[in-house]
C-alpha positions as CSV (number, residue, x, y, z in Angstrom):
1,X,-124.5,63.7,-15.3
2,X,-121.4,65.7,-15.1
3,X,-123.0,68.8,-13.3
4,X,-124.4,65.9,-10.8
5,X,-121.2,64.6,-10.5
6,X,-119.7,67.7,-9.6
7,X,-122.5,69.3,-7.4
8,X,-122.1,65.9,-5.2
9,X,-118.6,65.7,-4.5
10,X,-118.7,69.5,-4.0
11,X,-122.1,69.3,-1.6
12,X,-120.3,66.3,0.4
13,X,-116.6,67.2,0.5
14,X,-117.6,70.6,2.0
15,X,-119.8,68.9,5.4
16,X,-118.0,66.3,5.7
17,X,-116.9,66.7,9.5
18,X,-120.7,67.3,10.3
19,X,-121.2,64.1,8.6
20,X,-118.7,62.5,11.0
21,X,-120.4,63.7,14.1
22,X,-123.8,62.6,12.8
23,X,-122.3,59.6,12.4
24,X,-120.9,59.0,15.8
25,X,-124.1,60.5,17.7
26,X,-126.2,58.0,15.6
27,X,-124.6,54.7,16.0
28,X,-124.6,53.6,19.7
29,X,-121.8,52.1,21.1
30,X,-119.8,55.5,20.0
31,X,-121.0,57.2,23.3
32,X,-122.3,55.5,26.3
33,X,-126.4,55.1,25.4
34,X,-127.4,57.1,28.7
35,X,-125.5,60.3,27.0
36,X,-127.1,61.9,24.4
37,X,-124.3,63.8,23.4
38,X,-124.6,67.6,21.9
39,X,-122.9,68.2,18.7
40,X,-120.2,70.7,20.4
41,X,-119.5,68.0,22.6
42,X,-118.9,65.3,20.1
43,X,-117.2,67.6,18.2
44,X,-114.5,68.3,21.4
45,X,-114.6,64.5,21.7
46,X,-113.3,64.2,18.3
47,X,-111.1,66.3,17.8
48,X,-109.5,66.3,21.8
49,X,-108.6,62.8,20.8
50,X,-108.2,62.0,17.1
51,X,-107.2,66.0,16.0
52,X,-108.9,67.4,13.3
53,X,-108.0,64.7,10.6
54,X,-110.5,62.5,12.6
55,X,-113.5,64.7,11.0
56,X,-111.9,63.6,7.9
57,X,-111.7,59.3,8.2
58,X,-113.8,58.0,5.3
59,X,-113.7,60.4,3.2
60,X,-112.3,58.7,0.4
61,X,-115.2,56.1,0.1
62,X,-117.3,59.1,0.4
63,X,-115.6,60.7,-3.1
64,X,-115.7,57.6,-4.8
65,X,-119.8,56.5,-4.4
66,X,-120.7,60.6,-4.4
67,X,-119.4,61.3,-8.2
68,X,-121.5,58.0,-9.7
69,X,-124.3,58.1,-7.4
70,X,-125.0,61.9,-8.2
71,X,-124.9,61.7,-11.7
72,X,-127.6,58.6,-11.9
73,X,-129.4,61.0,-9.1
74,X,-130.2,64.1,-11.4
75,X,-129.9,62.4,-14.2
76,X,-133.1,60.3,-13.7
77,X,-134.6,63.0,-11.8
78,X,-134.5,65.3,-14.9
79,X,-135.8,62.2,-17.2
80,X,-138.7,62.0,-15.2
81,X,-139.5,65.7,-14.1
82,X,-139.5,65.7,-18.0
83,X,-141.9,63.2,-18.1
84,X,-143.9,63.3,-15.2
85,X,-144.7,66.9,-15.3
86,X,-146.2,67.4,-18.9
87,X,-144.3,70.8,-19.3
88,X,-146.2,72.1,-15.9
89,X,-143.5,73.6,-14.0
90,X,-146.0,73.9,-11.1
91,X,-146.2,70.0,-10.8
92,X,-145.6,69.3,-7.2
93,X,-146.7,65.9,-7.1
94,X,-144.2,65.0,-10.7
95,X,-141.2,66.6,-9.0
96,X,-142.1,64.6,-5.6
97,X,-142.4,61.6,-7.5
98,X,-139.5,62.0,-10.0
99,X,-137.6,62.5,-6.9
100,X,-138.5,59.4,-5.0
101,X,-137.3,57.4,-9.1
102,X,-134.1,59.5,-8.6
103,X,-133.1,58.2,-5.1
104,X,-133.9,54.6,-5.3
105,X,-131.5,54.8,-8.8
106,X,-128.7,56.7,-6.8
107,X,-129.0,54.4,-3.9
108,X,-128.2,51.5,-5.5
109,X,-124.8,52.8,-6.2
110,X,-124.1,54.7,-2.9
111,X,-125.0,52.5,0.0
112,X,-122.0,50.0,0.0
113,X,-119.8,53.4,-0.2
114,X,-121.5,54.9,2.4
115,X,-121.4,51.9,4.7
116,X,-117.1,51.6,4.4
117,X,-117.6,55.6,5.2
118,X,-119.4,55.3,8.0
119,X,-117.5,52.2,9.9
120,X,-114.3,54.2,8.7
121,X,-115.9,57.5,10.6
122,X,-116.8,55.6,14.1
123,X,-114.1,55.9,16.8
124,X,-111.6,53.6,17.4
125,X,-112.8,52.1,14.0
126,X,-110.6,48.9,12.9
127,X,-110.0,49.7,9.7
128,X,-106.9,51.4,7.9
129,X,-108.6,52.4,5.2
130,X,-111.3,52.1,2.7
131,X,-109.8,49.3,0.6
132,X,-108.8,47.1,3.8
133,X,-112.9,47.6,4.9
134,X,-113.9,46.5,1.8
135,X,-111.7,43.0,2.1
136,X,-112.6,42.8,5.8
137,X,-116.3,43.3,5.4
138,X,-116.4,40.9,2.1
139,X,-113.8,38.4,4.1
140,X,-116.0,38.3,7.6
141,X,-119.2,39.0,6.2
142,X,-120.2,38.4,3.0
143,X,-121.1,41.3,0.1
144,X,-124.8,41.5,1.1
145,X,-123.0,43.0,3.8
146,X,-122.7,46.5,1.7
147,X,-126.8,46.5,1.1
148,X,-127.7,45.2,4.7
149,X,-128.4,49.3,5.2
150,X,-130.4,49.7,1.2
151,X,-134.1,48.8,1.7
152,X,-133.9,51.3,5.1
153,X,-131.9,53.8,3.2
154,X,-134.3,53.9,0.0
155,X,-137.0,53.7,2.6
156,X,-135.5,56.9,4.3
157,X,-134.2,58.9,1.2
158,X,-137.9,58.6,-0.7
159,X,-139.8,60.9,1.6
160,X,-136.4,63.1,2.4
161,X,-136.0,63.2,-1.3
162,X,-140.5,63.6,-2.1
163,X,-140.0,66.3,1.0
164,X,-136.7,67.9,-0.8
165,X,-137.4,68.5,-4.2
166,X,-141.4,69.3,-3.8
167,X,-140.4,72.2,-1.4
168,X,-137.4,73.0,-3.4
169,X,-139.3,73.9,-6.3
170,X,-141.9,75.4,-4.5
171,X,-139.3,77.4,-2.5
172,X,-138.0,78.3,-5.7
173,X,-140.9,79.7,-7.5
174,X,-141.8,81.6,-4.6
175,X,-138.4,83.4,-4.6
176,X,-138.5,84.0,-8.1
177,X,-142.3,85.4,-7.8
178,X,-141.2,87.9,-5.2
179,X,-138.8,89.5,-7.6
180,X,-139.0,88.4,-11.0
181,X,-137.2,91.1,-12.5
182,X,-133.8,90.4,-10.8
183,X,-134.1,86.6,-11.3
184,X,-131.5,85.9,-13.9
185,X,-129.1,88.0,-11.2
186,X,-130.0,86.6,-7.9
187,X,-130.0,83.0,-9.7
188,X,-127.5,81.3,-7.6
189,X,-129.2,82.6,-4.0
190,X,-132.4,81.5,-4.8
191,X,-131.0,78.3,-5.8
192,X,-128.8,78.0,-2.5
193,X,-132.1,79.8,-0.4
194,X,-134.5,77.6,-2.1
195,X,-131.9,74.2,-1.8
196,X,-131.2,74.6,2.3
197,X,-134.5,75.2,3.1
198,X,-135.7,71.8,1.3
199,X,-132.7,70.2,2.7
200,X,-133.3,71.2,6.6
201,X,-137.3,70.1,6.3
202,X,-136.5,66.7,4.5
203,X,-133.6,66.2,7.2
204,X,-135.7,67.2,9.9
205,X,-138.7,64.6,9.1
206,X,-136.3,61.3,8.3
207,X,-134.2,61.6,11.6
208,X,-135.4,58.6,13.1
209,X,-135.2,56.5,9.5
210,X,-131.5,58.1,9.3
211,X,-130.3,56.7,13.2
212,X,-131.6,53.0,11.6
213,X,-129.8,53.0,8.6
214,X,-126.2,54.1,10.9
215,X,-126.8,51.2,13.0
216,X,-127.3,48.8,10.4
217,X,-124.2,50.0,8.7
218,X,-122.0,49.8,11.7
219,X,-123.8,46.9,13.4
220,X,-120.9,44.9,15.1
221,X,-118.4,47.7,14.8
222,X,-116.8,49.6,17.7
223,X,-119.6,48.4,20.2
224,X,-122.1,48.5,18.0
225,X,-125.4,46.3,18.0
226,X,-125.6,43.3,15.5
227,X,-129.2,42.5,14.1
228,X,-130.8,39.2,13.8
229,X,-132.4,39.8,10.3
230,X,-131.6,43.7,9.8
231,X,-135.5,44.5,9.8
232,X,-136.2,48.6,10.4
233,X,-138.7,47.3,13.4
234,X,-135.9,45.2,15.3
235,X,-134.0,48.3,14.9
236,X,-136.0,50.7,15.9
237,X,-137.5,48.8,18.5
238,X,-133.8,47.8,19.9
239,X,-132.8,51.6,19.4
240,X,-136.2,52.7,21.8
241,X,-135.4,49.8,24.4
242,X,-131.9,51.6,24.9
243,X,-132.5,55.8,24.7
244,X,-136.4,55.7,25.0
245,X,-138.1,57.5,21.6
246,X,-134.8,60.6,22.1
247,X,-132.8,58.1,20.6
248,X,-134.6,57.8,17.3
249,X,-133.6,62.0,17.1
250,X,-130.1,61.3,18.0
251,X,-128.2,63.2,16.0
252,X,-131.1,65.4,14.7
253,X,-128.9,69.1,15.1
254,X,-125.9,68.1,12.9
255,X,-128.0,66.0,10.3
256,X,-129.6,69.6,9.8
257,X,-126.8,71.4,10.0
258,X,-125.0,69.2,7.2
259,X,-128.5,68.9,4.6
260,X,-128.8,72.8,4.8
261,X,-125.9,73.9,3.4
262,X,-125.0,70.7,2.0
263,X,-128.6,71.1,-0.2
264,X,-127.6,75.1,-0.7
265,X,-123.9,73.9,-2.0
266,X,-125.8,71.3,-4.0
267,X,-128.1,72.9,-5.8
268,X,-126.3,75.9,-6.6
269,X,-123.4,74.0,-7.6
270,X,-125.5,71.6,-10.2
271,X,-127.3,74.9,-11.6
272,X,-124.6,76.6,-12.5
273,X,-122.8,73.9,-13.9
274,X,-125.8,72.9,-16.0
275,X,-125.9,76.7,-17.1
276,X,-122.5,76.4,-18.0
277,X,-122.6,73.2,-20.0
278,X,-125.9,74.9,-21.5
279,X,-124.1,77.6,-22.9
280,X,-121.1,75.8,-24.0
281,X,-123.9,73.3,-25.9
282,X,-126.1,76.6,-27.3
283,X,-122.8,78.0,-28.6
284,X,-121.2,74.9,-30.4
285,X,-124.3,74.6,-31.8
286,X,-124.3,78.2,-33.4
287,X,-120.8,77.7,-34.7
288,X,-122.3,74.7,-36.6
């Protein structure tokens, strides 16, 4: 739990500002809908009128729901890979599955942080910080408010996360195969090799699950749409009526850019610490 902990506030801290731009490509009413902005562009756009610190709104909520929510995250995904793959480390389907049990657990505790960090990210956004959007939101909308986004986001994150950790491990064995005798010290770049290219793949195939769960989260924010009954398929549909079937990629470049690295960072960061804590465990254990 503690090396989860650690590997998600690293892994989020880090791309944060790619976050932000995700963020404001995503959620329509942030750019006009006719402009499909580029990520260089919303990046000038940012920074020319906010400065660099406004890559950087929300990134308190972000701290607080990534410590908790990464610690349930690999911590159930361990209990099950355990469980799930009888001891066969070539067990695509266990680690797909254990993976899908891990994000709907994590989720849970996430989503309402992640919705105060994205309406804190949008421009102009009408908070001051993450404690006056939690009173607002709770004050003007109700707490269901915070999980208006969780049935999309569990619907996105279980084939990013099926898609992640199957072609992680797979990614991982291969490396390993093709030089087995400098595994133990190549161990962190096959980790971080392995980790971004399961992070770009699962980014690249939820994209369109990823723009609905944004404008859920900031729906009546800055511009942004309000939903009847928060259903994917009013979403989607509402999202296609504006930008045609390019909207449901908007924001496809950074969201790669950030689960890349973000999954390299990630994974590297959670394997070493569980080495560490490994060792620490293998030598108390000696002295006793």
């Amino acid at each position: 739990m503690v090396s989860g902990s650690i590997a998600g506030c690293v892994e989020h801290t880090a791309m944060f500002p790619i976050d932000t731009l995700k963020t404001r490509m995503q959620a329509i009413g942030s750019f006009p809908s006719s402009q499909l902005v580029g990520v260089s562009q919303a990046l000038r756009s940012v920074v020319k009128l906010e400065g660099l610190i406004g890559l950087y709104r929300g990134i308190g909520a972000m701290v607080i729901g990534a410590g908790p929510a990464h610690a349930v995250y690999f911590s159930v995904y361990e209990l099950c890979k355990e469980r799930f793959s009888n001891g066969n480390p070539n067990n695509s389907a266990a680690h797909a599955v254990s993976g899908v049990f891990a994000t709907v657990a994590s989720d849970a505790v996430i989503t309402p942080m992640d919705m105060v960090k994205q309406r804190l990210q949008l421009r102009s956004s009408p908070y001051k910080g993450v404690m006056d959007c939690v009173r607002r939101v709770v004050r003007d909308e109700g707490v269901g408010a915070f999980y208006a986004s969780y049935r999309t986001t569990v619907l996105m994150n279980a084939p990013f996360t099926a898609v992640h950790f199957a072609t992680y491990e797979a990614a991982k064995r291969g490396l390993m195969e093709v030089s087995p005798e400098s595994v133990a010290d190549e161990r962190l770049v096959v980790h971080a090799t392995a980790g971004a290219a399961a992070g770009a793949l699962a980014a690249a195939v939820t994209t369109p699950l990823d723009v609905a769960k944004t404008q859920l989260q900031c729906q009546g924010v800055c511009g942004c749409d309000r939903f009847s009954n928060g259903s994917i398929k009013e979403v989607i549909r509402s999202i296609v009526k504006k930008d045609g079937y390019a909207g449901l990629m908007r924001g496809w470049k950074p969201r790669m850019l950030f689960h890349a690295p973000a999954a390299a960072i990630c994974w590297s960061t959670y394997e070493a610490s569980k080495s560490f804590f490994q060792d620490i465990n293998g030598s108390g254990s000696h002295g006793s």
